[in-house]
HTML snippet that shows the backbone in 3Dmol.js (N, CA, C, O; Angstrom):
<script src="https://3Dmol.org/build/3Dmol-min.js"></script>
<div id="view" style="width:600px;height:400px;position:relative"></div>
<script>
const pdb = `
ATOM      1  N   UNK A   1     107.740  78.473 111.974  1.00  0.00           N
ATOM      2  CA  UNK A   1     106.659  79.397 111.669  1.00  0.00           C
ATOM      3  C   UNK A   1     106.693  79.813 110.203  1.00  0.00           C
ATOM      4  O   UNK A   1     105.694  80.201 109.597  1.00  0.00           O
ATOM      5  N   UNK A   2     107.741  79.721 109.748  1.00  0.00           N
ATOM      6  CA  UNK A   2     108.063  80.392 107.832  1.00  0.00           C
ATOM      7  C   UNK A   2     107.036  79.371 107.288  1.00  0.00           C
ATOM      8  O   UNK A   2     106.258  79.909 106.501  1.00  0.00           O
ATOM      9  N   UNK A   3     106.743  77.658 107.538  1.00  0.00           N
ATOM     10  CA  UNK A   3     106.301  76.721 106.582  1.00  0.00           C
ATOM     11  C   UNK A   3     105.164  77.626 106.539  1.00  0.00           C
ATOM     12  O   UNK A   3     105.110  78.425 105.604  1.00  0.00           O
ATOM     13  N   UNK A   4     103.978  77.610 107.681  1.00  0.00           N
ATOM     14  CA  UNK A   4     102.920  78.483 108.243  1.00  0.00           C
ATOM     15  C   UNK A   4     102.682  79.593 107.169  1.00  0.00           C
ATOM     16  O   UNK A   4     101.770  79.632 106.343  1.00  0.00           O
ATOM     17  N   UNK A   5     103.650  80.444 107.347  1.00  0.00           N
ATOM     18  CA  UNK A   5     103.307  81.545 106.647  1.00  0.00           C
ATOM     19  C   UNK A   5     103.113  81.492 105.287  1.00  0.00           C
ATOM     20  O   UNK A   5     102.038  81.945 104.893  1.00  0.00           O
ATOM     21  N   UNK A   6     104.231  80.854 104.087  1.00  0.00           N
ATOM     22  CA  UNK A   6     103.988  79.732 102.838  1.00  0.00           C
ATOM     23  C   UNK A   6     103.086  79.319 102.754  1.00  0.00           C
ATOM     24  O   UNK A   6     102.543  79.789 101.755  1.00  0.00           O
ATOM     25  N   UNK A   7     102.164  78.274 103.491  1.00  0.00           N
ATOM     26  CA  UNK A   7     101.399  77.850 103.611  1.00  0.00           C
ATOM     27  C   UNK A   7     100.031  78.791 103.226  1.00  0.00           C
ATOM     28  O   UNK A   7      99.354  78.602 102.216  1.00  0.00           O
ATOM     29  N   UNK A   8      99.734  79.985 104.380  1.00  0.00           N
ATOM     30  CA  UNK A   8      98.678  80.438 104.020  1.00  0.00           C
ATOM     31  C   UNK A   8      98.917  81.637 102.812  1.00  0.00           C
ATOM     32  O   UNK A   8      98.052  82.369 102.331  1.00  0.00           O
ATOM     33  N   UNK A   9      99.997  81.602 102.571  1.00  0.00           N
ATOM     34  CA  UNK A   9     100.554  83.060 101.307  1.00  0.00           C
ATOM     35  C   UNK A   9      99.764  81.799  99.954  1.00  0.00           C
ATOM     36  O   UNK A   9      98.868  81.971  99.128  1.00  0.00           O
ATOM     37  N   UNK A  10     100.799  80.348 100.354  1.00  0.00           N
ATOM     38  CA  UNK A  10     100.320  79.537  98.675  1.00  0.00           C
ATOM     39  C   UNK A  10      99.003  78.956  98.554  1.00  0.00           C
ATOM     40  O   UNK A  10      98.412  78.657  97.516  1.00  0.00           O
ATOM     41  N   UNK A  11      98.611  78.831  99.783  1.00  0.00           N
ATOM     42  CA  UNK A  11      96.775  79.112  99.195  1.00  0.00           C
ATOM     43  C   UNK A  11      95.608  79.859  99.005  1.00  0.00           C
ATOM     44  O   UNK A  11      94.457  79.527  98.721  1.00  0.00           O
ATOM     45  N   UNK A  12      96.280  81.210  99.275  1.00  0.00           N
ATOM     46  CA  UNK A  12      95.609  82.496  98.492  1.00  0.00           C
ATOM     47  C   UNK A  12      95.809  82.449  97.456  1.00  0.00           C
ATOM     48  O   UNK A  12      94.867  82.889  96.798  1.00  0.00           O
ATOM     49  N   UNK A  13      97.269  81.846  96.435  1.00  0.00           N
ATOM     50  CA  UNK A  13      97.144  82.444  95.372  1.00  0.00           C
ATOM     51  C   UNK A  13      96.748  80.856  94.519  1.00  0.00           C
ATOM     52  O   UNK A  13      96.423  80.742  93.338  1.00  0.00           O
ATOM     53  N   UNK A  14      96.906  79.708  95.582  1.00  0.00           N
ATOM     54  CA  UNK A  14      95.853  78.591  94.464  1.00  0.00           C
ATOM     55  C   UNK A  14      94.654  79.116  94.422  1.00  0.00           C
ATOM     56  O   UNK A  14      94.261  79.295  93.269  1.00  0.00           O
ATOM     57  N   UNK A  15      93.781  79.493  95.412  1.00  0.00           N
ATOM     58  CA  UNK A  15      92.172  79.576  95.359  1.00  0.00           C
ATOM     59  C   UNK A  15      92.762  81.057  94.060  1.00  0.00           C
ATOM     60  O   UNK A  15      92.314  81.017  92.914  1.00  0.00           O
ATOM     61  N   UNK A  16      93.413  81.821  94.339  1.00  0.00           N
ATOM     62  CA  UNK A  16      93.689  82.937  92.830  1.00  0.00           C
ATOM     63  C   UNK A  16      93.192  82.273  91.729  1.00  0.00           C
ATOM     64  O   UNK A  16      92.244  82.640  91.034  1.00  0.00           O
ATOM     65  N   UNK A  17      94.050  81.008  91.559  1.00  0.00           N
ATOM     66  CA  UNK A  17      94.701  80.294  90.181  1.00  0.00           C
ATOM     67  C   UNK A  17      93.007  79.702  89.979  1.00  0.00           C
ATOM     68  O   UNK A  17      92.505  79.800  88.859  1.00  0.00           O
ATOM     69  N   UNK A  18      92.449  79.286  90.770  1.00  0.00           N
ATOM     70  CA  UNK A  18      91.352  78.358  90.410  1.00  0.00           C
ATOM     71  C   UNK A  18      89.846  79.551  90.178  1.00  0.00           C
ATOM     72  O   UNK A  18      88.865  79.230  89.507  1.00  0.00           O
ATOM     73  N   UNK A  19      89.974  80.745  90.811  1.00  0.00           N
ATOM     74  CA  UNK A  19      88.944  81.841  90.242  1.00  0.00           C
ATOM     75  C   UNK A  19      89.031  82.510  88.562  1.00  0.00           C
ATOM     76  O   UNK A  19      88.189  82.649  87.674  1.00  0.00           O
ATOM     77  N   UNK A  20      90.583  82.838  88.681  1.00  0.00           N
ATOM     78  CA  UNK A  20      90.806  83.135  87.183  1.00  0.00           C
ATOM     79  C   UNK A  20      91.464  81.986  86.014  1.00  0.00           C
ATOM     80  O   UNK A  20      91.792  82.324  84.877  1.00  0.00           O
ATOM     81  N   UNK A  21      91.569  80.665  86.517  1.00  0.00           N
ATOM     82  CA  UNK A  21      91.501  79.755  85.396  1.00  0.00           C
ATOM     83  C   UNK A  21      93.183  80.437  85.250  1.00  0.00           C
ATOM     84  O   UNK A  21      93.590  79.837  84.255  1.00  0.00           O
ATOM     85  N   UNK A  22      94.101  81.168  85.623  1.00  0.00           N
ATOM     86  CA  UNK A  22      95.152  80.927  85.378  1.00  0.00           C
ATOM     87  C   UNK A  22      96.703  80.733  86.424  1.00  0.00           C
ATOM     88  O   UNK A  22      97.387  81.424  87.178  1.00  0.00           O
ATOM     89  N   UNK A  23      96.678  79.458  85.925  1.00  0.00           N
ATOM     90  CA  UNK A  23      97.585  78.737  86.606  1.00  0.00           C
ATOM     91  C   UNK A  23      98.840  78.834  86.332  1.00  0.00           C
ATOM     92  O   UNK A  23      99.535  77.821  86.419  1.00  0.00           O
ATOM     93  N   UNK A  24      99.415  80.092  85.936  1.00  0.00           N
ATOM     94  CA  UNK A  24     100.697  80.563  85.646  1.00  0.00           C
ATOM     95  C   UNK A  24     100.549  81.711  86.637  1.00  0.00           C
ATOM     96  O   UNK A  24     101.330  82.479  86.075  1.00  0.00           O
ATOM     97  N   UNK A  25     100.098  82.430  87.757  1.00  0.00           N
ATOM     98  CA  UNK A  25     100.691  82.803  89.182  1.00  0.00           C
ATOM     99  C   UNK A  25     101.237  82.210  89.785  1.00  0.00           C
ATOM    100  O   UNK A  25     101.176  80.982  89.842  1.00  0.00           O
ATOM    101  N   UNK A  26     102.232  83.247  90.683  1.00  0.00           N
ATOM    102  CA  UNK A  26     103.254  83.084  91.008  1.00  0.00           C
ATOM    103  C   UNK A  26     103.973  83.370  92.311  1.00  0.00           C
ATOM    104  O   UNK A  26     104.793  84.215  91.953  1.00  0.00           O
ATOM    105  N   UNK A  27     104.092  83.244  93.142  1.00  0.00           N
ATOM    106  CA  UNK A  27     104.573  83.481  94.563  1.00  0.00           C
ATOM    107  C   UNK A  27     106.216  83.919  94.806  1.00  0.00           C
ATOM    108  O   UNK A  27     107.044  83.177  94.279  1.00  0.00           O
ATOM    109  N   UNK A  28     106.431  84.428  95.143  1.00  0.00           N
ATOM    110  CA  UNK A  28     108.214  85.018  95.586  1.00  0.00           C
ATOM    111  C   UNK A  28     107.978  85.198  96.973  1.00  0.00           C
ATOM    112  O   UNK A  28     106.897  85.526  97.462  1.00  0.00           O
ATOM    113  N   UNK A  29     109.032  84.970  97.589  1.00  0.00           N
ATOM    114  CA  UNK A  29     109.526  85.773  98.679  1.00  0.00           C
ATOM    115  C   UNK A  29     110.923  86.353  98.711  1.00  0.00           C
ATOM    116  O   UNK A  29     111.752  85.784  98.000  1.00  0.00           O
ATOM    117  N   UNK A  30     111.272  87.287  99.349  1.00  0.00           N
ATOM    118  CA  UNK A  30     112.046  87.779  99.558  1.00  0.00           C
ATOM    119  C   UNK A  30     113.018  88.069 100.477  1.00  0.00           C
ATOM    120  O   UNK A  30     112.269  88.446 101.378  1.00  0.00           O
ATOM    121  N   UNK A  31     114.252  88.192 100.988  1.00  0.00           N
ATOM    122  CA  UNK A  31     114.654  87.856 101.870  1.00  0.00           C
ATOM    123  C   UNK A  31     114.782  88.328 103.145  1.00  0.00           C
ATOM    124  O   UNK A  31     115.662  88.197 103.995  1.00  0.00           O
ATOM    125  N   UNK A  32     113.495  89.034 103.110  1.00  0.00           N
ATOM    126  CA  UNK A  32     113.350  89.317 104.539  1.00  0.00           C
ATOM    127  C   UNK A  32     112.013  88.664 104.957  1.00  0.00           C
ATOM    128  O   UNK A  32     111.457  88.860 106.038  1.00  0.00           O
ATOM    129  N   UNK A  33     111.640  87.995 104.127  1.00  0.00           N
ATOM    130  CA  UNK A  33     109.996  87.230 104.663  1.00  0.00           C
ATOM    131  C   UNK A  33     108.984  88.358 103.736  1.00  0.00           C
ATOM    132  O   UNK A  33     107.762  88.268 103.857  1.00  0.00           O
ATOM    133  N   UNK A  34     109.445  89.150 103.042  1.00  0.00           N
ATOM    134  CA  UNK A  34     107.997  89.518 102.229  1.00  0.00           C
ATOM    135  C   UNK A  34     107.322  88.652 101.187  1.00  0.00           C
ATOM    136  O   UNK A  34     107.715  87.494 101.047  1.00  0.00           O
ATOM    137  N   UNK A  35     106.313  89.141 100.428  1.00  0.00           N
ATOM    138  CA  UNK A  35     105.876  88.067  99.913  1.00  0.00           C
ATOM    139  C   UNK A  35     105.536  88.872  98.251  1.00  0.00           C
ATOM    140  O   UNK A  35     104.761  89.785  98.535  1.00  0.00           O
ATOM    141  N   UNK A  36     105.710  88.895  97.191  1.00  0.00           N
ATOM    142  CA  UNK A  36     105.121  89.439  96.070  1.00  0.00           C
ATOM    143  C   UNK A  36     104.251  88.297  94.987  1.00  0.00           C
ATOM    144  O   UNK A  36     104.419  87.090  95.166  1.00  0.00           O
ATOM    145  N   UNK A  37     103.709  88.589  94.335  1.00  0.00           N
ATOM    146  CA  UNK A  37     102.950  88.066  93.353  1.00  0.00           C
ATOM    147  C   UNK A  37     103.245  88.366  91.550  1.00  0.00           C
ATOM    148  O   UNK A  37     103.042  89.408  90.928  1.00  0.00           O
ATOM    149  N   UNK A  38     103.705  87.238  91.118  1.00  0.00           N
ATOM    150  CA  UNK A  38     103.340  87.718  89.183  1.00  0.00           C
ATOM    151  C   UNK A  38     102.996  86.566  88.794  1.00  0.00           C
ATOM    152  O   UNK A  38     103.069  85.422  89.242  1.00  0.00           O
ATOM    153  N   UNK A  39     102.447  87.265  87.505  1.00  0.00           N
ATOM    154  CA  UNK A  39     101.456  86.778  86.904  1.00  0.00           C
ATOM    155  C   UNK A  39     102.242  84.700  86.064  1.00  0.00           C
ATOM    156  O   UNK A  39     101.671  83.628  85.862  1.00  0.00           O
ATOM    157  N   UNK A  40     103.755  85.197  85.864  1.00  0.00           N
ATOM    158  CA  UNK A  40     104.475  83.922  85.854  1.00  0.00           C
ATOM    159  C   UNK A  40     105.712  83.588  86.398  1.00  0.00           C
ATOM    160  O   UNK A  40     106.285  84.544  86.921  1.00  0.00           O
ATOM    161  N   UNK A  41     106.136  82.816  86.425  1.00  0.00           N
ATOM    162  CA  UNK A  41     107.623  82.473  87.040  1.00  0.00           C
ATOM    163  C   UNK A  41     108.656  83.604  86.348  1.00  0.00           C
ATOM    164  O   UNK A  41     108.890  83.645  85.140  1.00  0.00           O
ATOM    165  N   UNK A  42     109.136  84.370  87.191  1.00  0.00           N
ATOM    166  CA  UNK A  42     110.117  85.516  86.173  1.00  0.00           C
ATOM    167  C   UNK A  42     109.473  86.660  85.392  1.00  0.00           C
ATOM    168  O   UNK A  42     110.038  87.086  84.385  1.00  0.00           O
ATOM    169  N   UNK A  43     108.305  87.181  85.815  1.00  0.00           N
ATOM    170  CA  UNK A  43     107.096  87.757  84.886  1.00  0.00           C
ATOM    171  C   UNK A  43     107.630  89.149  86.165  1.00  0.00           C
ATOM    172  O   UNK A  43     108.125  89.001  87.282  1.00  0.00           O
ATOM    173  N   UNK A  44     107.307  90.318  85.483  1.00  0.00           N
ATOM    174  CA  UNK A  44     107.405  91.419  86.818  1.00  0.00           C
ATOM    175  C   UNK A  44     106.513  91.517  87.966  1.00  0.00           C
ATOM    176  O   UNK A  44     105.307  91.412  87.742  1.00  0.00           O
ATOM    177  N   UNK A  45     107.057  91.767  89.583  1.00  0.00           N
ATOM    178  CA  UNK A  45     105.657  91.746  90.046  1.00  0.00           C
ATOM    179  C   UNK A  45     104.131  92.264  89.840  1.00  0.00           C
ATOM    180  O   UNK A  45     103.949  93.229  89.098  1.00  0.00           O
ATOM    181  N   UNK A  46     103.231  91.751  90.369  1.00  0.00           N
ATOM    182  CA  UNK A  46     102.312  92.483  90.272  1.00  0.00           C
ATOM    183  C   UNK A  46     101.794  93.655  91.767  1.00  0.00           C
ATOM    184  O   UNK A  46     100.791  94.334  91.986  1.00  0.00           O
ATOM    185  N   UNK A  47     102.846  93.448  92.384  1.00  0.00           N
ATOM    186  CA  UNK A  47     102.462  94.344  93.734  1.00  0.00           C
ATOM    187  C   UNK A  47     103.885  94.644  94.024  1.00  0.00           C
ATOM    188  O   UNK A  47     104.819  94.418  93.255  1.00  0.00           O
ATOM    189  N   UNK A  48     103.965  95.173  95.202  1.00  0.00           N
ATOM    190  CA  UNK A  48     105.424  95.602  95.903  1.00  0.00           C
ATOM    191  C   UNK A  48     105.258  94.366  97.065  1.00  0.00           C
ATOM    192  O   UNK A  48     104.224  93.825  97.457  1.00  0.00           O
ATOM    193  N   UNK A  49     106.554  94.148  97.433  1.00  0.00           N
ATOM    194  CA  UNK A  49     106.810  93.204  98.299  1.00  0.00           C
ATOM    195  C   UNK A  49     105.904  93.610  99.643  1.00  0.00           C
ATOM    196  O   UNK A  49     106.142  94.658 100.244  1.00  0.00           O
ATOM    197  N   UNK A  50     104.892  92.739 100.046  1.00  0.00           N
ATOM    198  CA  UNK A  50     104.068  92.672 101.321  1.00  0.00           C
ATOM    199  C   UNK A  50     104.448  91.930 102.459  1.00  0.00           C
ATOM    200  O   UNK A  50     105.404  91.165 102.334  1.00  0.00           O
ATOM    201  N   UNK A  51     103.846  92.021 103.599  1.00  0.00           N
ATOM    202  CA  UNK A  51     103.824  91.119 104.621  1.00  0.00           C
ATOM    203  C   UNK A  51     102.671  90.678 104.903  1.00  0.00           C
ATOM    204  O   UNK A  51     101.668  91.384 104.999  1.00  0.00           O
ATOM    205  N   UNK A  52     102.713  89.556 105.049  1.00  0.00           N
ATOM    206  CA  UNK A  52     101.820  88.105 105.079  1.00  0.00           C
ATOM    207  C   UNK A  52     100.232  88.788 104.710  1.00  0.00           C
ATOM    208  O   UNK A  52      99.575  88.848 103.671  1.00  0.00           O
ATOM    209  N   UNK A  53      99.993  89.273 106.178  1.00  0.00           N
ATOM    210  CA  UNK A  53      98.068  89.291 106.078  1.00  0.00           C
ATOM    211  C   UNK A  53      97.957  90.382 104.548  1.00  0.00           C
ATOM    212  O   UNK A  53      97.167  90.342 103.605  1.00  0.00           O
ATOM    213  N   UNK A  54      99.045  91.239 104.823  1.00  0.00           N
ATOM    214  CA  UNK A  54      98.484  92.234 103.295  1.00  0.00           C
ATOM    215  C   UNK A  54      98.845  91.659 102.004  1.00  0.00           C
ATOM    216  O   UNK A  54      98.392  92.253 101.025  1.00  0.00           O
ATOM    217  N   UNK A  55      99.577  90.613 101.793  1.00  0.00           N
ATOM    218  CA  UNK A  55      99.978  89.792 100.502  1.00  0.00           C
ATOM    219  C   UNK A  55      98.633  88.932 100.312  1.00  0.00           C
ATOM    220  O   UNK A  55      98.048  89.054  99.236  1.00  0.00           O
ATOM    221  N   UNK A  56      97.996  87.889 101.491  1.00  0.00           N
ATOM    222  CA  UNK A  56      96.758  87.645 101.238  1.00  0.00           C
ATOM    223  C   UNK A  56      95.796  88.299 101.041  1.00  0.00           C
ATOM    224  O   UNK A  56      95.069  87.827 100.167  1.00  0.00           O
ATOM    225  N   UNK A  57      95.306  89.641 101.697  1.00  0.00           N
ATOM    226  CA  UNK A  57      94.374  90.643 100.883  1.00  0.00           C
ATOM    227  C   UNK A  57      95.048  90.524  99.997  1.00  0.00           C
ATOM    228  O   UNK A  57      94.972  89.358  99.610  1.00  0.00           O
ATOM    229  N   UNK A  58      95.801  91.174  99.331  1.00  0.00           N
ATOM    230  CA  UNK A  58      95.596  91.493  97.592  1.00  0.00           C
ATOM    231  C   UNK A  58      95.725  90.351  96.960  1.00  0.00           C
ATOM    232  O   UNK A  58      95.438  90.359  95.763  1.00  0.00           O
ATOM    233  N   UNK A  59      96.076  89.377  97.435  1.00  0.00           N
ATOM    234  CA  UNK A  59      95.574  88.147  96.526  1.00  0.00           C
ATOM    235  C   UNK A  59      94.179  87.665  96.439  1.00  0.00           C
ATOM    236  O   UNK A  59      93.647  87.097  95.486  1.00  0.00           O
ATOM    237  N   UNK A  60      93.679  87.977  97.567  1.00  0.00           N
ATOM    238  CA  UNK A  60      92.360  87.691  97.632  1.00  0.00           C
ATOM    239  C   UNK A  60      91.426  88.769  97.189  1.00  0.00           C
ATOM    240  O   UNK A  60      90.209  88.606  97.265  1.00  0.00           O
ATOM    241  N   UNK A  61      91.804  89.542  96.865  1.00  0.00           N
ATOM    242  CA  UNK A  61      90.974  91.119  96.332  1.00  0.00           C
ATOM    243  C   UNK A  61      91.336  90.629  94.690  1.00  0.00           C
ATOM    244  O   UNK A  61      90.567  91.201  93.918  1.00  0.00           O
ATOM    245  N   UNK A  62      92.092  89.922  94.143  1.00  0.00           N
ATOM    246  CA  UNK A  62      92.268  89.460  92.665  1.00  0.00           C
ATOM    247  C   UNK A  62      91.143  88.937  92.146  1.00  0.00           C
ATOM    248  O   UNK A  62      90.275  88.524  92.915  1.00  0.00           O
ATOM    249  N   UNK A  63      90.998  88.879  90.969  1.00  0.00           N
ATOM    250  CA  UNK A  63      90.126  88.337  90.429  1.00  0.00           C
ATOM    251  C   UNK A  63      88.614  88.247  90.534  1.00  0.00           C
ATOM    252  O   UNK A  63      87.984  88.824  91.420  1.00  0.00           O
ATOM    253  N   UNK A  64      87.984  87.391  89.459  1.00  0.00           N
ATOM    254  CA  UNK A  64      86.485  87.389  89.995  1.00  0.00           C
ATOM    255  C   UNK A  64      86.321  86.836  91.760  1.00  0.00           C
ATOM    256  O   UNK A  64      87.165  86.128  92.308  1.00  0.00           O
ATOM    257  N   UNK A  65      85.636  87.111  92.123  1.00  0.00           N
ATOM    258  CA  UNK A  65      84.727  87.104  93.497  1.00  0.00           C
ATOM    259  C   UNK A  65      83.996  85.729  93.612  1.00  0.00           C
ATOM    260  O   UNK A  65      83.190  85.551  92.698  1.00  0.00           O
ATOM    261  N   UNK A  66      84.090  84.691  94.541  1.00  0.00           N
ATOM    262  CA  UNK A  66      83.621  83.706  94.794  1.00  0.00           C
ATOM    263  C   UNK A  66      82.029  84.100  95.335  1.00  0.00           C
ATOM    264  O   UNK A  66      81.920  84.752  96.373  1.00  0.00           O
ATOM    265  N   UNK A  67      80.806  83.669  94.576  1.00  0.00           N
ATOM    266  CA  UNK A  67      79.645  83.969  95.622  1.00  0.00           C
ATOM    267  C   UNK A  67      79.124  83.318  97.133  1.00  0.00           C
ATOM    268  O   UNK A  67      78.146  82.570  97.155  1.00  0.00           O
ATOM    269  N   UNK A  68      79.503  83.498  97.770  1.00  0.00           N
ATOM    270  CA  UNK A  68      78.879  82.698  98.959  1.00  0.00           C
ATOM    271  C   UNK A  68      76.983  82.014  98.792  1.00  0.00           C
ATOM    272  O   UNK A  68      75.957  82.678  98.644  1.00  0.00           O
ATOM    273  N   UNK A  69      77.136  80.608  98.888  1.00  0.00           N
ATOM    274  CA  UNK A  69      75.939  79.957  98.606  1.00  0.00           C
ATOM    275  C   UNK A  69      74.974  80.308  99.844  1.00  0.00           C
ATOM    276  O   UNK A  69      75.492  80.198 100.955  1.00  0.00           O
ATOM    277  N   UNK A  70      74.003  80.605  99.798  1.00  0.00           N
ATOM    278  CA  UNK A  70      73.283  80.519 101.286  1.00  0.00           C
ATOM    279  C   UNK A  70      72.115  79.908 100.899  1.00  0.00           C
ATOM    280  O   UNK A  70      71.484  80.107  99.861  1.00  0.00           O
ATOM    281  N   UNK A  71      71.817  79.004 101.974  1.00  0.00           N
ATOM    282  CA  UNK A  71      70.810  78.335 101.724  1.00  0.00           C
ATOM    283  C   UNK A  71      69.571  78.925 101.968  1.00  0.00           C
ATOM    284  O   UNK A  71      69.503  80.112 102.289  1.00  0.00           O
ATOM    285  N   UNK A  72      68.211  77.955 101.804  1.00  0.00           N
ATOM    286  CA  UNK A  72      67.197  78.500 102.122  1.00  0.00           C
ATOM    287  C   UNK A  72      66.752  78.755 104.048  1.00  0.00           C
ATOM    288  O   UNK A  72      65.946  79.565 104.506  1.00  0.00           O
ATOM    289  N   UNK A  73      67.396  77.999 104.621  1.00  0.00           N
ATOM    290  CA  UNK A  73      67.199  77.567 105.834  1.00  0.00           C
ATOM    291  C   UNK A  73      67.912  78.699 106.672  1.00  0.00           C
ATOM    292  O   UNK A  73      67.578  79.222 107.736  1.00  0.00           O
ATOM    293  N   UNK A  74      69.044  78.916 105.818  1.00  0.00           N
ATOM    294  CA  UNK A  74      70.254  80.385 106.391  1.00  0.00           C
ATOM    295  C   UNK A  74      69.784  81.802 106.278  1.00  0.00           C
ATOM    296  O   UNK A  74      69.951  82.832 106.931  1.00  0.00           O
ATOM    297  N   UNK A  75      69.130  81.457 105.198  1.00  0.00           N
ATOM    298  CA  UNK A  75      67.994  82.835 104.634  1.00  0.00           C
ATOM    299  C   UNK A  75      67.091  83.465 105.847  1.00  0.00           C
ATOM    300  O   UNK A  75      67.035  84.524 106.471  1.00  0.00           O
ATOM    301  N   UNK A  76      66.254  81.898 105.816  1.00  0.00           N
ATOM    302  CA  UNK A  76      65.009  82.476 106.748  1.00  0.00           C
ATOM    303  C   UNK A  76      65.716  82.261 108.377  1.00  0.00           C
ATOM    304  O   UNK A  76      64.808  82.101 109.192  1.00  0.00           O
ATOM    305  N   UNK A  77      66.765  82.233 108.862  1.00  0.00           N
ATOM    306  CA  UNK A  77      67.406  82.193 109.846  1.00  0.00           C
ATOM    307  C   UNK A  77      67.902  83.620 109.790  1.00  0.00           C
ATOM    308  O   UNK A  77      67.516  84.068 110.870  1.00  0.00           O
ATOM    309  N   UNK A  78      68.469  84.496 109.223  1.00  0.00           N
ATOM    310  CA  UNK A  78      68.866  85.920 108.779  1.00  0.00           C
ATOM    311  C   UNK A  78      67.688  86.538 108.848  1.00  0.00           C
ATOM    312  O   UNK A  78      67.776  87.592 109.477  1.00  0.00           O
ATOM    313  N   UNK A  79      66.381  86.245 108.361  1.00  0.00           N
ATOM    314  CA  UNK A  79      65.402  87.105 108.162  1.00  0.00           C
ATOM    315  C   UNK A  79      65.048  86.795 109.879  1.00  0.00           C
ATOM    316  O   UNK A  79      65.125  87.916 110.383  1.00  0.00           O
ATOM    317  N   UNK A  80      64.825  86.153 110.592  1.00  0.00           N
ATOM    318  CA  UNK A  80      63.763  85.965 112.163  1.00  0.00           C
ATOM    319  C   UNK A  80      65.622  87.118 113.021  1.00  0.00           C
ATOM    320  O   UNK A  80      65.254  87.791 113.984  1.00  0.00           O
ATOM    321  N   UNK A  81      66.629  87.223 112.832  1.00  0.00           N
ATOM    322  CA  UNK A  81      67.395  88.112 113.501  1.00  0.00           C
ATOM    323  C   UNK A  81      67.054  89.128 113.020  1.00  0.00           C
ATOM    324  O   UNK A  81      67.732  90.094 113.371  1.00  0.00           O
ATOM    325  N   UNK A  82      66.271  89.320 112.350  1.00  0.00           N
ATOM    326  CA  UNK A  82      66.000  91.355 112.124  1.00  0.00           C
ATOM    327  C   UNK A  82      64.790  91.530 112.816  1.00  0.00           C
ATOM    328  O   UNK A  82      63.728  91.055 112.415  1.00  0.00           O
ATOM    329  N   UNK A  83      64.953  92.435 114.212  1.00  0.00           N
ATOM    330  CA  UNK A  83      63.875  92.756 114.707  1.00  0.00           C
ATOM    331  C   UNK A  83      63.503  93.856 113.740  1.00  0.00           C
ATOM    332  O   UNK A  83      64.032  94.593 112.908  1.00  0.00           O
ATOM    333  N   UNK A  84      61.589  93.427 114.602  1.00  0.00           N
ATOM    334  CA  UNK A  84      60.673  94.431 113.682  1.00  0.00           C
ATOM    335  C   UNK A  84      60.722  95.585 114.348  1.00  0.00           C
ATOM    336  O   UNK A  84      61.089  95.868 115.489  1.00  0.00           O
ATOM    337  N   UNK A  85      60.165  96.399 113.186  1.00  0.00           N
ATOM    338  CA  UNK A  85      60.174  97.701 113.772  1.00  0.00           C
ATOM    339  C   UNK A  85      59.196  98.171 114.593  1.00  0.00           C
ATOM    340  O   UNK A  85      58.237  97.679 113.997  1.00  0.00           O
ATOM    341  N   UNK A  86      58.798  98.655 115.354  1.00  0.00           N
ATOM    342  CA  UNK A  86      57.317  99.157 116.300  1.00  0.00           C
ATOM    343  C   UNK A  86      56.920 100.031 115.556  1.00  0.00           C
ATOM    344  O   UNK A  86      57.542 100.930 114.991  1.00  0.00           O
ATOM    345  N   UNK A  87      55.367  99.646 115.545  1.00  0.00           N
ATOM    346  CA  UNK A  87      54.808 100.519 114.968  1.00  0.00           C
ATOM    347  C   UNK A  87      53.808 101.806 115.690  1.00  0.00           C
ATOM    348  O   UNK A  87      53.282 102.656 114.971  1.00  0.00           O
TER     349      UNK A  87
END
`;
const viewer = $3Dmol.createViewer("view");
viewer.addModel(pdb, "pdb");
viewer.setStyle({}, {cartoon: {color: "spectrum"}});
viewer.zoomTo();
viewer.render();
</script>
């Protein structure tokens, strides 16, 4: 289960690396299974040691914001679920 957890901790902070263009973040764990973040290998953290789901929030609360694309088809699929109002 540890690969698992690695796993989804080191691709919060690639999709990190690829929003802010910097690819000197950094992943630790610690020896009880927490997880911290800096900015380079040996750099101070940037958080206090977390566990799993809250190490991915704040990695994922980093940086610029990915926009979600929606299409035109998703649009007018969103717009026919809003009932109308009675008049």
């Amino acid at each position: 289960m540890a690969s698992g957890r690695s796993t989804r901790a080191s691709a919060a902070v690639e999709r990190l690396k690829k929003r802010t263009g910097n690819p000197g973040y950094s992943m630790a764990r610690t020896g009880d299974g927490a997880f911290f973040l800096s900015e380079a290998p040996g750099a101070p953290p940037l958080c206090a040691p977390l566990e799993l789901d809250d190490f991915v929030a704040f990695v994922n609360g980093l940086g610029p914001q990915e926009v979600k694309r929606i299409s035109k088809h998703d649009l007018a699929f969103e717009k026919q679920l809003v009932k109308k109002k009675p008049e």
